[in-house]
C-alpha positions as YAML, in Angstrom:
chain: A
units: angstrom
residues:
- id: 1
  name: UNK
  ca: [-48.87, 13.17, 5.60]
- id: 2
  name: UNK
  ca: [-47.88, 14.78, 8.23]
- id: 3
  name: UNK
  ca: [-46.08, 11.65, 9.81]
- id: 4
  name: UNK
  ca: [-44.39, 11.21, 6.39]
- id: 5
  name: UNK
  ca: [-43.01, 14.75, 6.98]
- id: 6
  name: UNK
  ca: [-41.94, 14.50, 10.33]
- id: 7
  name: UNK
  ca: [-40.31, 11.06, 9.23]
- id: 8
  name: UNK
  ca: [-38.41, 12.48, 6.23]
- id: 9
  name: UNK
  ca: [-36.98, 15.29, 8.50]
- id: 10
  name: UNK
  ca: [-35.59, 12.56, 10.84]
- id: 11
  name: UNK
  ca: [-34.03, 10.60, 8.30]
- id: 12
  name: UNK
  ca: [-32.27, 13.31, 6.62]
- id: 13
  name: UNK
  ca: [-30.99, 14.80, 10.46]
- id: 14
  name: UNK
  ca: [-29.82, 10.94, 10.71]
- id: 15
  name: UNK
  ca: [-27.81, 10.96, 7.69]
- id: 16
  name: UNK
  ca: [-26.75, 14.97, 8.40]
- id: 17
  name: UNK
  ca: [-25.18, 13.37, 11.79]
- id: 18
  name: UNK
  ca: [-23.52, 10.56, 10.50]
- id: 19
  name: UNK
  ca: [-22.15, 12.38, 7.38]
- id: 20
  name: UNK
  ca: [-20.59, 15.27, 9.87]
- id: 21
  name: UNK
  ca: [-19.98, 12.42, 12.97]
- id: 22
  name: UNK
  ca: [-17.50, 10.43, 9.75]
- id: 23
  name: UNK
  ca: [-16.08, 13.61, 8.70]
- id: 24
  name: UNK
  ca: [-15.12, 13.97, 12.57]
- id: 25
  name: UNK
  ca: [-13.85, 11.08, 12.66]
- id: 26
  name: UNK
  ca: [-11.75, 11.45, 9.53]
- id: 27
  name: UNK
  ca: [-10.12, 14.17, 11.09]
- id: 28
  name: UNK
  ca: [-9.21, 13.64, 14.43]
- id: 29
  name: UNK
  ca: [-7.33, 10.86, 12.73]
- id: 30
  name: UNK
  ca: [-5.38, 12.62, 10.89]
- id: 31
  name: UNK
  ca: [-4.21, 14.42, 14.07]
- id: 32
  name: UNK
  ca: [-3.87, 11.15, 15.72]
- id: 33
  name: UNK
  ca: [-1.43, 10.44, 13.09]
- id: 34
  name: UNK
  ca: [0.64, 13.28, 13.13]
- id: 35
  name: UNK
  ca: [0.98, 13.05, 17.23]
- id: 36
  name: UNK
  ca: [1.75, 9.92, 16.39]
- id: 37
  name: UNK
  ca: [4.60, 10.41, 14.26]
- id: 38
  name: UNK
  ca: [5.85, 13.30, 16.42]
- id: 39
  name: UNK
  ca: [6.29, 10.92, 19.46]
- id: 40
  name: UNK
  ca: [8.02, 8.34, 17.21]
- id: 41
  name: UNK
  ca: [10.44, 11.11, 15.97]
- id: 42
  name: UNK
  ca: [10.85, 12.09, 19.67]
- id: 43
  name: UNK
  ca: [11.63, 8.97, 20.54]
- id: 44
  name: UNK
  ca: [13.95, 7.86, 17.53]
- id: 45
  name: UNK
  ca: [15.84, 11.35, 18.70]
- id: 46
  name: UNK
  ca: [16.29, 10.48, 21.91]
- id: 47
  name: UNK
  ca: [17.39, 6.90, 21.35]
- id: 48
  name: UNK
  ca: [19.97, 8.42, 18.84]
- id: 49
  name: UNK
  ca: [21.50, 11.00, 21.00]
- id: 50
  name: UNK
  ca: [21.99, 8.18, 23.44]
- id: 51
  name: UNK
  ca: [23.45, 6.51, 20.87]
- id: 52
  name: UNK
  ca: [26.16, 8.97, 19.61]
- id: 53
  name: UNK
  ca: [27.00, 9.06, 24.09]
- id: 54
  name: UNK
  ca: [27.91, 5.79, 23.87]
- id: 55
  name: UNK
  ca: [30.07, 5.86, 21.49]
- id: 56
  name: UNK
  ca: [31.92, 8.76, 22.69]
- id: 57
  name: UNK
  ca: [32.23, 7.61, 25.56]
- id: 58
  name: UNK
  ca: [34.05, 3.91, 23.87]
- id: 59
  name: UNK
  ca: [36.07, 6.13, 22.55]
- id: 60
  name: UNK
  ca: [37.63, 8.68, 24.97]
- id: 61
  name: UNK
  ca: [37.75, 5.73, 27.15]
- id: 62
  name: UNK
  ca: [39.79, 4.26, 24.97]
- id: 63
  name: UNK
  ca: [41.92, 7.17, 24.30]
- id: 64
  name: UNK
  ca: [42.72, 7.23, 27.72]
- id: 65
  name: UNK
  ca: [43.70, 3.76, 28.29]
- id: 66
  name: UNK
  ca: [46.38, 3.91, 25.13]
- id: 67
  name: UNK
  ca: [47.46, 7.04, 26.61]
- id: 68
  name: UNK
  ca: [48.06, 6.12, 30.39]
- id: 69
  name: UNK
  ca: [47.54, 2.67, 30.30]
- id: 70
  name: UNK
  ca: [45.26, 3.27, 33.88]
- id: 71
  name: UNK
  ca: [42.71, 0.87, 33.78]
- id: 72
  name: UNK
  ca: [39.92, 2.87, 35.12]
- id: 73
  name: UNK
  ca: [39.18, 4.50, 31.52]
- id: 74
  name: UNK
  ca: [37.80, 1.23, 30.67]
- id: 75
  name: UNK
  ca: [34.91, 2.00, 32.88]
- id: 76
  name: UNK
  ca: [32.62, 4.19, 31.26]
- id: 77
  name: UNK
  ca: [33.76, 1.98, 28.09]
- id: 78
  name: UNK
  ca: [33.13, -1.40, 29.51]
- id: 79
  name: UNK
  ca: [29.48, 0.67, 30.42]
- id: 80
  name: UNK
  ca: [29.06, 1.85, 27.22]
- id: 81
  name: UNK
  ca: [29.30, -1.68, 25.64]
- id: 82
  name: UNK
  ca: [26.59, -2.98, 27.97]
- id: 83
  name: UNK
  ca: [24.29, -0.67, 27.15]
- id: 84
  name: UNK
  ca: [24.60, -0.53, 23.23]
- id: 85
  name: UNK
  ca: [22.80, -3.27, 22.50]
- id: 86
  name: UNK
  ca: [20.14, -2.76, 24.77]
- id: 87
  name: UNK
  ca: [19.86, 0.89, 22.56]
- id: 88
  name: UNK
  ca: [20.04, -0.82, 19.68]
- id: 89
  name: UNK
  ca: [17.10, -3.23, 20.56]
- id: 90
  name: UNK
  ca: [15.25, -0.14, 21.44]
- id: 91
  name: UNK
  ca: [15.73, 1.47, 18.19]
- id: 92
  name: UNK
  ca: [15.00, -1.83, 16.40]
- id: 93
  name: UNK
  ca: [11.44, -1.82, 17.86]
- id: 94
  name: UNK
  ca: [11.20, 2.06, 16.72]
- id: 95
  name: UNK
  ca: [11.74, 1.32, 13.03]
- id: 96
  name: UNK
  ca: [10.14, -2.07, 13.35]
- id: 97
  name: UNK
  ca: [6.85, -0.68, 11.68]
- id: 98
  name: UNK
  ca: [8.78, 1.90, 9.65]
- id: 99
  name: UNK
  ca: [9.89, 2.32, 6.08]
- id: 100
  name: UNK
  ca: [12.46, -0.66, 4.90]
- id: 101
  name: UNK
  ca: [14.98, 2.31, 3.70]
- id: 102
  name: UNK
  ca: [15.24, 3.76, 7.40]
- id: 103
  name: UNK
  ca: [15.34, -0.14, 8.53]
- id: 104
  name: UNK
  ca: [18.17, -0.14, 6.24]
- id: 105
  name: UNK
  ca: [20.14, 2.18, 7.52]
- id: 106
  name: UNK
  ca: [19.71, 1.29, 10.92]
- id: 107
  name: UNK
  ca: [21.20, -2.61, 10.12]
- id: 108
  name: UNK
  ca: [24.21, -0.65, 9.10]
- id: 109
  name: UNK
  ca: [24.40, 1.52, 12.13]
- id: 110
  name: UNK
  ca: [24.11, -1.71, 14.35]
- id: 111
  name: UNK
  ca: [27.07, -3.20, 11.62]
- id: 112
  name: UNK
  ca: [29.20, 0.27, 12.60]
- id: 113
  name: UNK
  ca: [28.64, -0.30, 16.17]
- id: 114
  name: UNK
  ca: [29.47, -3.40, 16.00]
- id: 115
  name: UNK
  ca: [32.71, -2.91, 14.45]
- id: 116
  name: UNK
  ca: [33.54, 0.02, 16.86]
- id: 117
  name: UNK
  ca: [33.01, -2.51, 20.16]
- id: 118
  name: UNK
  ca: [35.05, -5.32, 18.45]
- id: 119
  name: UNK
  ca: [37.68, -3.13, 17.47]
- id: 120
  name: UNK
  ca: [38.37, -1.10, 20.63]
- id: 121
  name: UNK
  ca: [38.11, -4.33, 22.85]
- id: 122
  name: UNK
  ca: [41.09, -6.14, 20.42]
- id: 123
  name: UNK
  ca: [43.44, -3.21, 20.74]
- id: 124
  name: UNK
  ca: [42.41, -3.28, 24.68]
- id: 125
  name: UNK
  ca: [43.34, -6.84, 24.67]
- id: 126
  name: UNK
  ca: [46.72, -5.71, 23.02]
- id: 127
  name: UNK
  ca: [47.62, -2.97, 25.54]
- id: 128
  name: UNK
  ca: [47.33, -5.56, 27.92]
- id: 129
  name: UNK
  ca: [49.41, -8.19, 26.22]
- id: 130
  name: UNK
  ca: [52.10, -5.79, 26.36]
- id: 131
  name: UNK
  ca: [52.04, -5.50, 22.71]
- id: 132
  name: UNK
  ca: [51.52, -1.72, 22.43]
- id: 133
  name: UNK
  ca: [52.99, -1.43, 19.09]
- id: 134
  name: UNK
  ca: [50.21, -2.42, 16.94]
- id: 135
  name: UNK
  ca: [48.23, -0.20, 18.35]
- id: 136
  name: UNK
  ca: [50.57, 2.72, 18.18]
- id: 137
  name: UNK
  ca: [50.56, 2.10, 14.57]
- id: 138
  name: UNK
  ca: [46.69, 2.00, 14.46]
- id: 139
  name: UNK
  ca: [46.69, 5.04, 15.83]
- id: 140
  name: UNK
  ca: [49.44, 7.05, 14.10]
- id: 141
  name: UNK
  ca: [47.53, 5.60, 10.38]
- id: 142
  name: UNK
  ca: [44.22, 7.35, 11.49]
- id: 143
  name: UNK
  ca: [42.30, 3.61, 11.81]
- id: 144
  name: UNK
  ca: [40.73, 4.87, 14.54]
- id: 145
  name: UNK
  ca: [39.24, 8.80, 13.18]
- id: 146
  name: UNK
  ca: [38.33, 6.88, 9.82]
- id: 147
  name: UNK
  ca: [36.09, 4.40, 11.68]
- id: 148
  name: UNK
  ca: [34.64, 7.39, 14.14]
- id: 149
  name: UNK
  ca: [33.95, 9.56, 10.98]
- id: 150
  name: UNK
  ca: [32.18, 6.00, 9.57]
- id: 151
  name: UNK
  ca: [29.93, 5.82, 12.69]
- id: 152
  name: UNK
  ca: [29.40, 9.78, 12.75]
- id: 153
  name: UNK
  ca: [28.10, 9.53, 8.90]
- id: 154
  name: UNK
  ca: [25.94, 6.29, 9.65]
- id: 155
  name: UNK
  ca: [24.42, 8.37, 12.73]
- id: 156
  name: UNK
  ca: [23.99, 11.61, 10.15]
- id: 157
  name: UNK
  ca: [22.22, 9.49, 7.65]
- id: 158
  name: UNK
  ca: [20.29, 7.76, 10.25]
- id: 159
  name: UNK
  ca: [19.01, 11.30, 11.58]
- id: 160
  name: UNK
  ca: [18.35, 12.59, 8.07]
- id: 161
  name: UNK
  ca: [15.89, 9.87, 7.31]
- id: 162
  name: UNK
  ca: [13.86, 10.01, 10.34]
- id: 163
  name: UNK
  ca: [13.69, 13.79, 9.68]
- id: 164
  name: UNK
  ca: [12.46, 13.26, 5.93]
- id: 165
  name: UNK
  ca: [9.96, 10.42, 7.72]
- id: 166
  name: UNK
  ca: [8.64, 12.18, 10.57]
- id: 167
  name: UNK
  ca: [8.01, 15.55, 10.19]
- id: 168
  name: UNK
  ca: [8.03, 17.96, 12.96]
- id: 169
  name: UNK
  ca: [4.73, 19.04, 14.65]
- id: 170
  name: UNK
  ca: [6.20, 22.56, 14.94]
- id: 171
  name: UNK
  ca: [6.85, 23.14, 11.04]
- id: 172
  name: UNK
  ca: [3.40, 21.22, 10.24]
- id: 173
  name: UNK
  ca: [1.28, 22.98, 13.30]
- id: 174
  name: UNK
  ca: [0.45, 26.76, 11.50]
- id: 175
  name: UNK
  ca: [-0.41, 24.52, 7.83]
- id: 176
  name: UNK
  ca: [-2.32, 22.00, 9.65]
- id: 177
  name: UNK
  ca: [-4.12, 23.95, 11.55]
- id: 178
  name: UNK
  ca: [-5.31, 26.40, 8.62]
- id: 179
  name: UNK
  ca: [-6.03, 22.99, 6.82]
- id: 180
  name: UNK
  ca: [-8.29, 21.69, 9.77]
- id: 181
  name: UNK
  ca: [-10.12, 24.94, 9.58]
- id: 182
  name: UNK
  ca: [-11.16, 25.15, 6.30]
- id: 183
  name: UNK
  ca: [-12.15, 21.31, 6.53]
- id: 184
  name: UNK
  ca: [-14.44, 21.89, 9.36]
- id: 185
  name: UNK
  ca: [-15.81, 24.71, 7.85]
- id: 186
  name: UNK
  ca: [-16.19, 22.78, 4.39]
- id: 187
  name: UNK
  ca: [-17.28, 19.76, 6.30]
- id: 188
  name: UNK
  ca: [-20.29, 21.98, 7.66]
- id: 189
  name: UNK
  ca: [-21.21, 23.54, 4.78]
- id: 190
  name: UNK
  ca: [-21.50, 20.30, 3.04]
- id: 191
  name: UNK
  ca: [-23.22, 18.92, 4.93]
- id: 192
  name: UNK
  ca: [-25.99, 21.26, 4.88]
- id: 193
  name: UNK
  ca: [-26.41, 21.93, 1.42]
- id: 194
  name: UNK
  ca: [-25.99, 18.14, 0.90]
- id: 195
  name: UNK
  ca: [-29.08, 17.80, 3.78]
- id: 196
  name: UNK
  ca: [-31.02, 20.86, 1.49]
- id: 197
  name: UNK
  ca: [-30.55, 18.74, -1.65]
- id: 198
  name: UNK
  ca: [-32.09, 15.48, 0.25]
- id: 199
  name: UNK
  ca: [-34.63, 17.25, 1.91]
- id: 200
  name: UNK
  ca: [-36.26, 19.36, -0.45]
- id: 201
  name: UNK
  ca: [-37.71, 16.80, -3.39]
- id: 202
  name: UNK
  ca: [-39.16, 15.18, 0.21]
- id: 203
  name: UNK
  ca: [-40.87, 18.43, 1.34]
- id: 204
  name: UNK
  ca: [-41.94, 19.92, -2.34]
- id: 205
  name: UNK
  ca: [-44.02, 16.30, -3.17]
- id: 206
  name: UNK
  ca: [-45.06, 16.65, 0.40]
- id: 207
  name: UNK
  ca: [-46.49, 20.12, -0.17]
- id: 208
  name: UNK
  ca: [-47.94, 19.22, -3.77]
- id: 209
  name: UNK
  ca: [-49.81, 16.44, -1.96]
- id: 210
  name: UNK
  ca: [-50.96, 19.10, 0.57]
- id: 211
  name: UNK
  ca: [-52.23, 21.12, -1.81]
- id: 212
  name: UNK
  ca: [-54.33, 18.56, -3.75]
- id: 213
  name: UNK
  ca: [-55.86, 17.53, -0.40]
- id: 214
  name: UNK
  ca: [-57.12, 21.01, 0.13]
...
């Protein structure tokens, strides 16, 4: 009997442990997840910002070749275009495993981009043709502020998405960790009552067969 005791105590501790070892488990994952997500927003910020550089910096260099005609503006341009699409593949492997909405809306921020480079290098290619008119008129009909505005809104809706997606750890952090506590503390409780309710039809039909032995 006693054996059978001793036995039934172990078998409910085993089950105790791996009920509160799963519940463990459960959530450190859920943490897991949210660094997770916070690194990917990071990241998706980062790639972004150097995004909306690049840009700026196809267009002022542009600016400053229609204006002076000097060819060294086309330097941080010419840059600029070498680096976007390695950005782009960057931010393609970031939203790889994300939400086909945010994938969409990346696809059109490549399809701005893309636009932007094509455009800026024709008009170069004009400027030095010698035929400075067209672009002059391109110019003077706001071409180029509609298509920055484009690219500015495509980069706004971009951003608003991965906002909406990934939450920040800092406005999650205060809930979360309230929400942690009281699982723990739920988790623990639980568990014990849950190891009472196993263990004490065990011990009472243990003690009834005591007592008809003595």
């Amino acid at each position: 009997m006693r054996q059978q005791t001793i036995l039934t105590y172990l078998s409910a501790g085993a089950v105790l442990l791996f009920l509160f070892a799963a519940a463990e488990v459960f959530i450190l994952t859920q943490w897991y997840r949210t660094l997770e997500n916070h690194h990917k927003r990071t990241a998706l910020k980062e790639e972004i910002l150097r995004l909306r550089r690049l840009a700026s910096d196809i267009d002022n260099g542009f600016r400053g070749y229609v204006l002076t005609h000097n060819a060294t503006f086309l330097a941080p341009m010419s840059a600029a275009e070498r680096d976007i699409p390695l950005a782009l593949a960057r931010l393609d492997d970031l939203v790889a495993d994300g939400p086909p909405s945010l994938q969409g809306r990346v696809e059109l921020l490549k399809g701005r981009f893309q636009e932007l480079v094509k455009t800026k290098r024709r008009l170069v290619g004009k400027i030095a043709r010698g035929e400075d008119q067209d672009v002059l008129v391109y110019v003077k009909l706001g071409d180029g502020v509609a298509l920055s505005k484009t690219l500015a809104a495509s980069f706004d809706d971009v951003e608003d998405k991965i906002k909406r997606q990934f939450p920040s750890v800092e406005s999650l952090e205060p809930a979360m960790q309230k929400r942690t506590l009281w699982q723990l503390v739920l988790v623990q409780v639980g568990t014990v009552l849950l190891g009472v309710a196993i263990v004490q039809p065990w011990l009472g039909g243990a003690l009834v067969s005591r007592r008809q032995e003595l």
